[in-house]
N, C-alpha and C positions, 0 to 999 in steps of 0.2 A: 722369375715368374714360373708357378708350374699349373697344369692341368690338374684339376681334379672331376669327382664324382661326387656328391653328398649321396652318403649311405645313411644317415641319419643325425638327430637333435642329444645334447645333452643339459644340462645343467648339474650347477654346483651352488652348494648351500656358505660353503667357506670361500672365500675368492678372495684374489687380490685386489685392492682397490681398481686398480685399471680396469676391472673386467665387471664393474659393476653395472651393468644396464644394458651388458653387451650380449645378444644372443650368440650362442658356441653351436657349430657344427662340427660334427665328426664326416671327414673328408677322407676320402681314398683317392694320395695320389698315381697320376697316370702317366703311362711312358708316350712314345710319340705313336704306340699302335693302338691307343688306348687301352692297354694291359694294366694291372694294378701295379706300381710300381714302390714296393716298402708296405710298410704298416700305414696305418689310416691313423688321421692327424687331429686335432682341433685346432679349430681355426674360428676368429671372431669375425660376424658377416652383417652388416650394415646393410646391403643390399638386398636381401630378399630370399638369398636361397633356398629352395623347397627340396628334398628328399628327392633324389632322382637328376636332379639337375649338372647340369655339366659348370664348374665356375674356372674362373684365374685367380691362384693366390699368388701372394709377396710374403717373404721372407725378409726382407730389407726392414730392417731395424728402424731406421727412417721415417721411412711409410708409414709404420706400423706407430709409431711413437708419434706422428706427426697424426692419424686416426683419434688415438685417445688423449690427446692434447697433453698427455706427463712425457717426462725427460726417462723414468723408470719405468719400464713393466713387462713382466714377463712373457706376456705372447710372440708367439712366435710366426704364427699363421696369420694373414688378415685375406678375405674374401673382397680380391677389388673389382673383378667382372662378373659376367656372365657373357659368353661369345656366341656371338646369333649361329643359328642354325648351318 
């Protein structure tokens, strides 16, 4: 599980089947002092996240495959919280 930040929305015209209906956020993730931690990510978010928000993603293959119901696909990011205040 890591911290992130939504800095912003993107979209893609060519995708892979898995990522069809999925809205994509670009995520900056964060260390434990909330510093940017790496490059900012995409990540698929079912939950709601708005530009500014603080979320929880997975990385767990699992997860993520277990989200878009196929056995293949290439995301690597999935948006599974948002942690209260």
């Amino acid at each position: 599980m890591q911290i992130a930040k939504v800095v912003g929305r993107t979209t893609a015209t060519v995708k892979h089947e898995t990522l069809a209906g999925q809205r994509l956020l670009i995520v900056q993730p964060l260390d434990a002092k909330g510093q940017a931690d790496g490059e900012p990510q995409i990540a698929i978010d079912n939950i709601g996240g708005r530009q500014g928000d603080t979320v929880l993603l997975t990385s767990d293959g699992a997860a993520v495959r277990d989200l878009v119901k196929k056995e293949n696909t290439p995301i690597r990011w999935a948006v599974i919280g948002i942690p209260d205040s």
